[in-house]
N, C-alpha and C positions, 0 to 999 in steps of 0.2 A: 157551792163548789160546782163546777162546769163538768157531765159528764164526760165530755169529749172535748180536745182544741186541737190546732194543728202547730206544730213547732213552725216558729218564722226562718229557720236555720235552716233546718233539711225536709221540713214539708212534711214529715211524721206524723202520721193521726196519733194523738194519744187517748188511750180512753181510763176513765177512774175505775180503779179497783177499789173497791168500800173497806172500809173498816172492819175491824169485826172479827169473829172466832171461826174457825174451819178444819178440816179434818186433814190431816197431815202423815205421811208416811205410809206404811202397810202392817197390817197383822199379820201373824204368823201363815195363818188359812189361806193367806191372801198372795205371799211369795209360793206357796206349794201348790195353788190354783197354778201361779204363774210358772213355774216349773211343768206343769202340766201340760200349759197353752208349746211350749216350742223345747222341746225335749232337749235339742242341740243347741239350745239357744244358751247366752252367758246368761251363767245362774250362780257363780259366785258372788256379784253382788249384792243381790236379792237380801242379803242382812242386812247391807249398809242402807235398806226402805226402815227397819223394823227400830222402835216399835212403833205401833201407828198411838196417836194420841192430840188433842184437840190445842190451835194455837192460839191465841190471839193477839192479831199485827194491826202498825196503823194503814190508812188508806196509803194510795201510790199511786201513780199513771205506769200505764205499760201502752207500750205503739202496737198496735192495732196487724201491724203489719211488720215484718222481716227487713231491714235494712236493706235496697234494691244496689243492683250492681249502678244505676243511672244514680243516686247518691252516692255512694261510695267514691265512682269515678269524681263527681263535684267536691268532695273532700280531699279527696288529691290532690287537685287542679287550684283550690284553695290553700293546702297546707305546702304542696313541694316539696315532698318527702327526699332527702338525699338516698343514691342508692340504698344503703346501711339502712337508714330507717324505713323505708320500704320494705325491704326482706326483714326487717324485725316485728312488720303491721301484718304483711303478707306473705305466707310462703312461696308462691308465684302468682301473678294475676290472670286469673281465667276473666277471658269475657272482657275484659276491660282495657284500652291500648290505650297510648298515645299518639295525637292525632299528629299524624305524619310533618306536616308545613307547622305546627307548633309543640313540640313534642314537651313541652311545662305545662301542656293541657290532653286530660285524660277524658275519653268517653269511653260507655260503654257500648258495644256493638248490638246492633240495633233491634235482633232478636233476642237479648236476652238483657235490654233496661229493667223490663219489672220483673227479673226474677232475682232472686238473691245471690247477695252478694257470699264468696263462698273463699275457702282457705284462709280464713283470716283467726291471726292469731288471736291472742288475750290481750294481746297490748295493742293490736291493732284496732279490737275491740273498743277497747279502755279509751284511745285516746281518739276514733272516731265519735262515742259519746260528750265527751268530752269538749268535741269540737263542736257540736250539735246544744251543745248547754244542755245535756242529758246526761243522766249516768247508766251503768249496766242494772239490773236489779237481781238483789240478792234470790240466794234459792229459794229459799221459805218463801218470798213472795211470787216465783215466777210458778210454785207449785201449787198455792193459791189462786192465782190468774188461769191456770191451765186448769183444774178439777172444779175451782169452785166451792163450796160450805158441804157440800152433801160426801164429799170423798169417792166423789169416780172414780172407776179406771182409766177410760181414757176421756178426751176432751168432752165429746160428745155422750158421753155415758159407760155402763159399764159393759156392755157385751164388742166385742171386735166386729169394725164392718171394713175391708179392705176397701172400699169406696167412700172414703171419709179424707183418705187422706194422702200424699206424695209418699210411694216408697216403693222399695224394689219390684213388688207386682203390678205395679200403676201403671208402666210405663212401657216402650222397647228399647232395644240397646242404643238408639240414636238420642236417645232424649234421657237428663237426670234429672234434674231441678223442675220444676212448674212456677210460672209467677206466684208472686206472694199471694194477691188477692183473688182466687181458685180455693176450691174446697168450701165451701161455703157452710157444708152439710155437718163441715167437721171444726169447726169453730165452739169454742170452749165457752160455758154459761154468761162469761162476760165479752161476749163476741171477738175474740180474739181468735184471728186466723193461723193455723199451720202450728198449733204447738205441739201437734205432732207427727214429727214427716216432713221432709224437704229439706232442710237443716239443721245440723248441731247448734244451740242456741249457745254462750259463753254467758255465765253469771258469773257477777263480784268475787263470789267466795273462794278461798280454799277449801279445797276437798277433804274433808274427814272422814273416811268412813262409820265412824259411831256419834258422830254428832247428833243424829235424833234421838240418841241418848242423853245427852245435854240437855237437848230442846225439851223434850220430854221432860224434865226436872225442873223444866221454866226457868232454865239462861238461855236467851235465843241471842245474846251475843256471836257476831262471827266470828267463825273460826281466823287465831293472826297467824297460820301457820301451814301446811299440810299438802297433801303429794300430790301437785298442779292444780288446777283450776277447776270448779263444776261446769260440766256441762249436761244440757239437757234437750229432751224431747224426740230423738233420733233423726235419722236421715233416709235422705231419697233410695239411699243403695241397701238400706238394712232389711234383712228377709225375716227377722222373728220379730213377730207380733208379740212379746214381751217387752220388747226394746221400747214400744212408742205406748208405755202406759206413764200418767201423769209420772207416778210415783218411781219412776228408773232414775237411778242417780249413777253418772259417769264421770271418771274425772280425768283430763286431757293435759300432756305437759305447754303451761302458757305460752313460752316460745316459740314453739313448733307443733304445728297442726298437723297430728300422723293419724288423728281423724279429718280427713282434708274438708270435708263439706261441712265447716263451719262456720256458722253465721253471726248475726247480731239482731240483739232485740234491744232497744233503748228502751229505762225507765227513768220518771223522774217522782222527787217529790212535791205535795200541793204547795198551793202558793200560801207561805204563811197571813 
């Protein structure tokens, strides 16, 4: 099985996540630590981490990298989205026009092709992967991919280093996003860039808040039901360093991104 390939469709690096058992969610010590790290930070859903306990999932690919606005705009430009489904992919298109003398053909503006692509809903989500002959990846695996077997905190390990990663101290008021491939330092044990920081990621699931209580009893069935979409990993704009530990579970209504800075990370499965 190939560590690494690249999608023929939208150029995606994927790389393999292995198989195998890993540490999942938070213990109790572990949300009251995190209560600790950012006093005003949301700490209501700090349960919906608990309780931490060990999973074991098959292998996967995850992209290496944040779907770029310079894809996205080629997905456009290939699918022809009607008004309506446009505003039901994206809440407005930052970054991305239509080229004036062909307006059925979408670019991105020239400073910001490799950074991510941003406002995009769950179905915008959905059915970019889709078009890509990828799918979203579920949570369990995208919180695998970010921490790794050992149960970090964040990608890179367990102490905070605000030089790791995109987020509200990073930058100044002229600038949000950074390209995908930036942070190097802060790249998760399976070399996977920005899984925390820079964009809201969108996974498959619905959101339960006690589902790691399920998982935990060994049904890692997903949830068919539940109060919009997971999202994860935090964003460029958020100031508590709580927000961007592997284990923060958020959930976003699919339609309408009223966390605007959300992204896309394509997963697929190996090749039977």
């Amino acid at each position: 099985m190939s560590q690494t390939w690249t999608n023929e469709k939208d150029g995606s690096l994927m790389r393999l996540i292995p198989a195998g058992e890993f540490i999942i969610g938070s213990t109790v010590e572990q949300t009251e630590a995190a209560k600790r790290m950012d006093k005003a930070g949301p700490q209501f859903p700090l349960l919906h981490e608990t309780p931490q306990f060990r999973a074991n999932i098959g292998s996967f690919y995850l992209s290496v990298f944040t779907v770029t606005n310079a894809q996205f705009a080629r997905f456009l430009s290939e699918t022809q989205p009607s008004p309506e489904r446009l505003q039901n992919w994206v809440s407005w298109l930052d970054r991305i026009v239509a080229a004036p003398d062909k307006p059925e053909t979408y670019r991105a503006l020239p400073e910001f092709e490799t950074h991510p692509v941003v406002n995009v809903t769950w179905f915008g989500a959905e059915a970019y992967c889709k078009w890509a002959g990828l799918r979203l990846p579920a949570e369990i695996e995208w919180e695998k991919a970010a921490r790794g077997i050992d149960g970090r905190i964040f990608p890179w390990g367990d102490e905070w280093d605000p030089d790791r990663l995109c987020w509200w101290g990073s930058h100044d008021e002229t600038e949000t996003t950074s390209p995908v491939d930036v942070f190097e330092n802060g790249c998760s044990p399976y070399g996977i860039f920005q899984m925390a920081g820079n964009v809201e990621e969108w996974c498959a699931d619905w959101y339960q808040p006690d589902v790691y209580k399920r998982y935990a009893a060994g049904n890692l069935a997903l949830p068919r039901a539940g109060m919009g979409r997971v999202i994860r990993g935090g964003n460029c704009l958020r100031k508590n360093k709580l927000e961007f530990r592997c284990a923060m579970r958020r959930a976003n209504t699919p339609a309408f991104t009223n966390i605007l800075l959300t992204g896309i990370r394509c997963a697929a499965d190996p090749p039977k």
